[in-house]
C-alpha positions as CSV (number, residue, x, y, z in Angstrom):
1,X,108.3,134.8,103.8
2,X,105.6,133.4,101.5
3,X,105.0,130.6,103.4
4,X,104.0,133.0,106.9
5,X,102.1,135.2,104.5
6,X,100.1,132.3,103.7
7,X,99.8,130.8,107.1
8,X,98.9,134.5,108.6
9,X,96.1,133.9,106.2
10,X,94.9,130.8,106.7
11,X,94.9,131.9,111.0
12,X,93.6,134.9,110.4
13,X,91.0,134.3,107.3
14,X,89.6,131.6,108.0
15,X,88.1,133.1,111.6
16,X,87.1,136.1,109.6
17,X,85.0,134.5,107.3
18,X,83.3,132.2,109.4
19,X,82.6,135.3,112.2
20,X,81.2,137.5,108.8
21,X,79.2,134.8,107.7
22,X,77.2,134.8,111.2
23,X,76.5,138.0,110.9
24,X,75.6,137.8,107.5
25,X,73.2,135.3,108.0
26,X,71.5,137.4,110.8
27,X,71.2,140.1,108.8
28,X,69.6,138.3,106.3
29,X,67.0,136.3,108.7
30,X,66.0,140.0,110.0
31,X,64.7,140.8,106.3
32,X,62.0,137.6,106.8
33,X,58.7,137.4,109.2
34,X,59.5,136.4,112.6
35,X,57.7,132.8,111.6
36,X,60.0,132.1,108.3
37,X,63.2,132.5,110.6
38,X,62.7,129.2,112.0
39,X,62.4,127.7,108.9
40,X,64.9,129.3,107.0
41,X,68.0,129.6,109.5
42,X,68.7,125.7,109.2
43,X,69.3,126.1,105.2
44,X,71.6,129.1,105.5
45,X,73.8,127.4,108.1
46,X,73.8,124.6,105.7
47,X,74.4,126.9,102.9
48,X,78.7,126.2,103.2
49,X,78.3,122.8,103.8
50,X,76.2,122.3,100.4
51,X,78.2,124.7,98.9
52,X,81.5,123.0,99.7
53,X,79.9,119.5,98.9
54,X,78.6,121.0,94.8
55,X,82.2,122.5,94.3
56,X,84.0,119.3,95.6
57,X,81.8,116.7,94.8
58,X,79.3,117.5,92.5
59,X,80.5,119.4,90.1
60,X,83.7,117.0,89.7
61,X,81.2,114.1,88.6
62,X,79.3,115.8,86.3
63,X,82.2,116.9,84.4
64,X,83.9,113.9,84.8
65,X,80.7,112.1,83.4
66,X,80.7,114.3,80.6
67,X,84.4,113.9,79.8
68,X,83.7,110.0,79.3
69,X,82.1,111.1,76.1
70,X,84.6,112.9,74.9
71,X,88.3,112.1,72.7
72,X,91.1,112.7,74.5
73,X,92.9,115.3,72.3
74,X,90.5,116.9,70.3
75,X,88.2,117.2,73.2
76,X,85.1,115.9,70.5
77,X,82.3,114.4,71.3
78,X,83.0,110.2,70.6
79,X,79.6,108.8,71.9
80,X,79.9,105.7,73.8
81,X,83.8,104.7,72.5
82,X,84.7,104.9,75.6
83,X,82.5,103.0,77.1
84,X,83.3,100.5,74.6
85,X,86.8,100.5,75.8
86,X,86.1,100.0,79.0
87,X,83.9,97.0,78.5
88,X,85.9,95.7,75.3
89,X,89.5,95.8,76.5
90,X,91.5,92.4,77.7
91,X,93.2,94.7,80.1
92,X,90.2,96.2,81.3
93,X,88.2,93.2,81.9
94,X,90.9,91.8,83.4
95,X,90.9,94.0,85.9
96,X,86.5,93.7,86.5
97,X,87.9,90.1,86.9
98,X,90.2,91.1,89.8
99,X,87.7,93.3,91.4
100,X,85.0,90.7,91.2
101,X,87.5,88.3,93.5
102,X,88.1,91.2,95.3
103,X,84.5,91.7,95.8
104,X,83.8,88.4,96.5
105,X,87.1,86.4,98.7
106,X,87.6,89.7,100.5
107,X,84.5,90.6,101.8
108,X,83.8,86.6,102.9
109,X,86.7,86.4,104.6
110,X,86.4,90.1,106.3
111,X,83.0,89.7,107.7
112,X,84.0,86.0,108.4
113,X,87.2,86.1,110.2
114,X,85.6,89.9,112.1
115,X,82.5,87.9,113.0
116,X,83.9,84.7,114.3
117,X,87.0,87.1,116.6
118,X,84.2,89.3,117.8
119,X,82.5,86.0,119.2
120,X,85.6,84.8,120.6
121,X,87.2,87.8,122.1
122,X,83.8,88.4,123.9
123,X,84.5,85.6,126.2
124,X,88.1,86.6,127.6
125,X,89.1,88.5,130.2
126,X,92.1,90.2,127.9
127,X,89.3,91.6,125.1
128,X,90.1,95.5,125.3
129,X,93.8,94.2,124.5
130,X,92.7,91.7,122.2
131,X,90.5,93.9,120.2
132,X,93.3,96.7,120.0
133,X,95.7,94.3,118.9
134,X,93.8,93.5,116.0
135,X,92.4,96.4,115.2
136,X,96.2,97.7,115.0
137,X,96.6,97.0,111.2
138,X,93.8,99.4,110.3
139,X,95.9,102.1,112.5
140,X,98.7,101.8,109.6
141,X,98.9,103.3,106.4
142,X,98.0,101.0,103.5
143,X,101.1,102.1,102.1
144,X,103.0,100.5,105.1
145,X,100.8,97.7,105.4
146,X,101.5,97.2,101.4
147,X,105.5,97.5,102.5
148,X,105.3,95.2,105.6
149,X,103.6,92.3,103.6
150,X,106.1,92.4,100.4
151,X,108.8,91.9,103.0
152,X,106.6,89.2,104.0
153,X,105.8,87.4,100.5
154,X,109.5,88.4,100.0
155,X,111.3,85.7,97.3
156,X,114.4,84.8,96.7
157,X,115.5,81.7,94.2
158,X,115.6,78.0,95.6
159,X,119.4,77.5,97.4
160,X,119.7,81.3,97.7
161,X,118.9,82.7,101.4
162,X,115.4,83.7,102.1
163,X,114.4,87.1,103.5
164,X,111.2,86.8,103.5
165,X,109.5,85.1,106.6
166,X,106.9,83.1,104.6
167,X,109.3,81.6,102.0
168,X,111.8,81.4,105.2
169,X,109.4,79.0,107.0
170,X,108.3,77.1,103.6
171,X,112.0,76.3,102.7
172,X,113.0,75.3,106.6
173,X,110.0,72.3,105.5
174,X,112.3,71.3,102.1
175,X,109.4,73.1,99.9
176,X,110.9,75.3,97.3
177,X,110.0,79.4,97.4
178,X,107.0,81.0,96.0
179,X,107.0,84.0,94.2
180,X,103.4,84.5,96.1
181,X,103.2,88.6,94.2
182,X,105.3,88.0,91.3
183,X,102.7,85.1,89.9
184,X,99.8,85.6,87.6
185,X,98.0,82.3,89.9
186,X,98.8,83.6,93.4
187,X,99.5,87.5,93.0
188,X,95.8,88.7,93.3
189,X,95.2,86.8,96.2
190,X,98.2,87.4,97.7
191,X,97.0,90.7,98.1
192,X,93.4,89.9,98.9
193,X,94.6,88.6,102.0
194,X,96.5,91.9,103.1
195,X,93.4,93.5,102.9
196,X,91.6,91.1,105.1
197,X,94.9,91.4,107.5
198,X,93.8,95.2,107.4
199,X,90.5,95.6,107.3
200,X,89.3,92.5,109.7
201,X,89.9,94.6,112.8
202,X,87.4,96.9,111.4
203,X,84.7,94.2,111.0
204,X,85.5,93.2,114.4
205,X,85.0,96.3,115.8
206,X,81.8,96.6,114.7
207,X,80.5,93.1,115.3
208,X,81.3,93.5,118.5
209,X,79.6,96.3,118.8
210,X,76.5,94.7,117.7
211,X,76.6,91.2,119.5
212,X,76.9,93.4,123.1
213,X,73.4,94.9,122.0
214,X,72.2,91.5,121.9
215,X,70.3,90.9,125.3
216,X,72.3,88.7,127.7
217,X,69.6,87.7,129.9
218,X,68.2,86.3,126.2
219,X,70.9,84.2,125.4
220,X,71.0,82.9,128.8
221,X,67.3,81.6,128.6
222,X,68.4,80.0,125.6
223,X,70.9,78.2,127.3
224,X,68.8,77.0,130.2
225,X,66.0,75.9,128.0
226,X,68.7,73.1,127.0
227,X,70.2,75.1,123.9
228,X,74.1,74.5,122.8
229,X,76.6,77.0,122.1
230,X,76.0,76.4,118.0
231,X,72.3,76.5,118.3
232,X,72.6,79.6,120.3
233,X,74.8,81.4,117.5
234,X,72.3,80.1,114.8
235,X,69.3,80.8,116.1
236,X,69.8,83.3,118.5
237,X,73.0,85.7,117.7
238,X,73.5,85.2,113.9
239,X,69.5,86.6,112.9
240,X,70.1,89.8,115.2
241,X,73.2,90.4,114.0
242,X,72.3,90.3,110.8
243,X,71.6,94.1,110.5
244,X,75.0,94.9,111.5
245,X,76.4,92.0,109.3
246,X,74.8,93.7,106.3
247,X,76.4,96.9,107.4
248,X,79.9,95.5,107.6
249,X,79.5,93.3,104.4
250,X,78.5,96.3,102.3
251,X,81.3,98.5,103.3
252,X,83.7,96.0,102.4
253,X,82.3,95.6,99.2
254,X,82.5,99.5,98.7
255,X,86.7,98.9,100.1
256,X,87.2,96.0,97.3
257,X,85.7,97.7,94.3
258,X,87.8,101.3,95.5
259,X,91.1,98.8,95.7
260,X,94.2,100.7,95.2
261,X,96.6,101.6,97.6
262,X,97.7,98.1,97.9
263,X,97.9,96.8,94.7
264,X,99.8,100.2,93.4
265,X,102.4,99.9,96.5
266,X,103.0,95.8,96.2
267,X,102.5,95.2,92.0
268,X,101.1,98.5,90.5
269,X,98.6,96.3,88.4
270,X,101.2,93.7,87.2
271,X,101.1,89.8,87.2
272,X,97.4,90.4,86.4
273,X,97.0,91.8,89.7
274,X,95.3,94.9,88.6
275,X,91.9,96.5,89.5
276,X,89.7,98.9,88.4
277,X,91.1,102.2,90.3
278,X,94.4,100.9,89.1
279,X,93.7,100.9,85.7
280,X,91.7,104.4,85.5
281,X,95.3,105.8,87.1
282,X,97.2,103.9,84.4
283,X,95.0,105.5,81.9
284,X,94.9,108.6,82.9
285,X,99.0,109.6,84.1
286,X,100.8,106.3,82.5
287,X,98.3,107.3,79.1
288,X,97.1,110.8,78.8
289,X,93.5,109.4,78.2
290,X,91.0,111.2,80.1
291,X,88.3,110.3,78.3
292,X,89.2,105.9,79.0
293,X,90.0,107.4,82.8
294,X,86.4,109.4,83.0
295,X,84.2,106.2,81.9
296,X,86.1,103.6,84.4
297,X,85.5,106.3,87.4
298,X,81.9,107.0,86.1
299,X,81.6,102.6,86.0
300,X,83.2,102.9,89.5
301,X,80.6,105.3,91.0
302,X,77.8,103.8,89.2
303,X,78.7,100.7,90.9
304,X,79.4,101.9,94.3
305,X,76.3,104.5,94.8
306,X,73.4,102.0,95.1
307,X,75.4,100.5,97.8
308,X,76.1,103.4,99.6
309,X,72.3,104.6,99.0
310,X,71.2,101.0,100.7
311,X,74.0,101.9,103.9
312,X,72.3,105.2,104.4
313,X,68.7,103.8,104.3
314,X,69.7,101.0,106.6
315,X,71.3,103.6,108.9
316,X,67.9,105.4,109.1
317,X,66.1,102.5,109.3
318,X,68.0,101.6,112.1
319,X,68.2,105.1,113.9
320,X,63.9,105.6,113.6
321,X,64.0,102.0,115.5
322,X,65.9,103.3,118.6
């Protein structure tokens, strides 16, 4: 009975509020001049939106940048200990560690592997499919995707039956099994490349995207002129591009320094597989400490803003050229 009450609600409310509101807000333009109401209609209708965006957004990081400061029990002021922590700990610089290869093998081989598809698949008849088919891992859950792959890496001991495809093909050769996720050397990377497997649909997507804006009848010059197929990438395709490139390289730098989902679903941070979001969940539901959990999300956002704040200006950029 609850549950219709609150569904009655949410039908009936929600249309409610949003019909009041537009007559609010023209009640309220009729209180200024005739030549203010252009002005000032755009900000009320934005009014919500704003609103929304302080309560949700806004609010949340100031006081999570204020809780960095503060002891987790007492609620006291500590000054910079946690800070200290963050920058001080084995466990947590272990995990800037992870995130830097993150940073560095995933968003290579991303914009890599995306770039050099969207080049290929551009020259075949089957490219709608193509594209779709690879764009399919980005379609799935990265909590699927992170089940999929450990039945992939799966490992059994050497003379027991394999399960897991990988080992299955590396054992058919004579080689003995790897325990690709349960390993300190391989486990990171192990999961590096599922996020490539994911995300290089995306890149391709994209990329694509970009190299049909690039003028045929310009390449095609290039290859009369005497011009091969490498020179025309180099000179040609690869300097255009290079707007979008930046686009699709700085997003996936954004995806590896958020990495979670995968890493909690395939290791949860063990076999020095963890990363930065990991370890600000360990800390604040495995450990109670709120204050350790505020300062890595505040390190997070700190270094995640000036990228999105270069995404945005590039989009503008890119939108007052068009």
């Amino acid at each position: 009975m609850d549950d219709l009450i609150l569904a009655a609600v949410v039908v009936v409310g929600i249309p409610a509020v949003l019909v009041g509101y537009i007559l609010l807000t023209e009640q309220i333009l009729k209180v200024f001049p005739e030549r203010r109401r252009a002005r000032v209609r755009p900000w009320l209708w934005l009014l919500p939106a704003l609103a929304f965006l302080f309560v949700f957004l806004v609010y949340p990081a100031i006081g999570t940048f204020i809780d960095s400061f503060k002891d987790r029990r007492s609620g006291d002021f500590v000054g910079l200990a946690n800070y200290q922590y963050v920058f001080g700990s084995p466990d947590v610089l272990g995990a800037i560690k992870n995130n830097i290869l993150w940073l560095v093998l995933f968003t290579g081989l991303t914009v890599g592997f995306g770039l050099a598809i969207a080049i290929l698949v551009d020259r075949v008849r089957y490219e709608s499919t193509a594209k779709s088919v690879i764009f399919i891992p980005l379609a799935i859950s990265f909590v699927a995707a992170g089940v999929i792959w450990q039945t992939v890496y799966a490992f059994q001991p050497a003379g027991q039956p394999q399960t897991g495809p990988l080992n299955a093909i590396i054992t058919t050769f004579g080689a003995d099994p790897i325990s690709f996720v349960r390993n300190a050397t391989t486990g990171t990377f192990a999961l590096i490349i599922v996020g490539v497997w994911i995300w290089t649909g995306f890149a391709m997507v994209i990329l694509s995207a970009g190299l049909k804006g690039i003028s045929a009848e310009l390449l095609e010059a290039a290859r009369v002129d005497g011009a091969n197929e490498w020179h025309v990438f180099r000179h040609i395709i690869l300097p255009l591009l290079m707007p979008t490139i930046a686009v699709v390289a700085t997003t996936m730098v954004i995806t590896a320094l958020k990495a979670f989902d995968i890493v909690y679903v395939m290791t949860n941070g063990a076999f020095d597989t963890e990363v930065l979001a990991n370890r600000m969940y360990q800390e604040l539901f495995s450990f109670s400490q709120f204050g350790r959990a505020a300062a890595i999300a505040v390190v997070l956002m700190l270094a995640i803003a000036p990228l999105m704040i270069a995404n945005v200006r590039r989009f503008r950029e890119q939108e007052a050229l068009r």
